[in-house]
C-alpha positions as CSV (number, residue, x, y, z in Angstrom):
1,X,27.8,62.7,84.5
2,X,30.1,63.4,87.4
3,X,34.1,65.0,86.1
4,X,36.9,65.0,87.8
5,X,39.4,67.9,88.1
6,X,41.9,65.7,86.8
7,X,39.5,65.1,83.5
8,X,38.3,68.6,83.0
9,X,42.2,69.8,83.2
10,X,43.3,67.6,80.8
11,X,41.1,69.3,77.8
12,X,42.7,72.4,75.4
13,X,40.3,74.4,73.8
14,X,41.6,77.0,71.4
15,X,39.4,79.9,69.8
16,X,40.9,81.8,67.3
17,X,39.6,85.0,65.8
18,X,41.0,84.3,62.1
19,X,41.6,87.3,60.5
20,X,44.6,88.8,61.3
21,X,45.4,85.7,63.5
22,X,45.9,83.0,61.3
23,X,46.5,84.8,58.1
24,X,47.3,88.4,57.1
25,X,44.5,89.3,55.7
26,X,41.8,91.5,57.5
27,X,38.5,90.3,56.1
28,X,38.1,86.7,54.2
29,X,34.5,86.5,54.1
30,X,34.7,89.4,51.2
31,X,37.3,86.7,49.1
32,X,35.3,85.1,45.9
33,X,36.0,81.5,44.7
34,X,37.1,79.5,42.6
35,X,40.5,79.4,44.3
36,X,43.8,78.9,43.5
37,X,46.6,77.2,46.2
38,X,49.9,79.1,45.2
39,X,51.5,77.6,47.8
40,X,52.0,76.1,51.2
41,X,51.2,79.4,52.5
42,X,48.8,81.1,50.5
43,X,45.7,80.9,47.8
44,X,44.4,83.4,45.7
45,X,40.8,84.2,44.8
46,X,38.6,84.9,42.0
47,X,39.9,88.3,41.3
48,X,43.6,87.6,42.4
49,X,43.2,89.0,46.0
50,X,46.0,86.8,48.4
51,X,45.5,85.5,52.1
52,X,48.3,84.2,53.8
53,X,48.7,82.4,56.4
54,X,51.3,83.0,59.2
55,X,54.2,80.4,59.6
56,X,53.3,79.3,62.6
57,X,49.6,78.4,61.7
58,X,50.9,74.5,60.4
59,X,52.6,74.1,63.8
60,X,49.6,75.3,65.8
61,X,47.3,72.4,64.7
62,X,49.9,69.8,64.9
C-alpha cells in the first residue's frame, strides 16, 4: 500500500499517560470496584477513594 504525504498528515494520534493527565489521581490501577459516578467529574470506589477528572478531559475527546 503506497501513502501519500497528504494522507499520512491528515492522521492525529494522541497517547496519554492517565494518571495525573486525565484525572488527579496518581495510581488507578490500585482503585477497587463496584463504583459509584458522583458526578460529571468524578466516581468513587469500593472503599470511598475519588478520581477526578480534569475539566478539560470532556473537551479533549470531542
Amino acid at each position: 500500500m503506497i501513502f501519500d504525504k497528504k494522507h499520512i498528515l491528515s492522521k492525529k494520534v494522541f497517547i496519554f499517560d492517565l494518571d495525573r493527565t486525565l484525572w488527579d489521581h496518581h495510581d488507578a490501577t490500585i482503585l477497587k470496584g463496584p463504583f459509584k459516578v458522583k458526578s460529571n467529574l468524578e466516581i468513587e470506589d469500593s472503599f470511598n477513594e475519588k478520581i477526578r477528572l480534569y475539566p478539560c478531559v470532556h473537551e479533549i475527546f470531542k
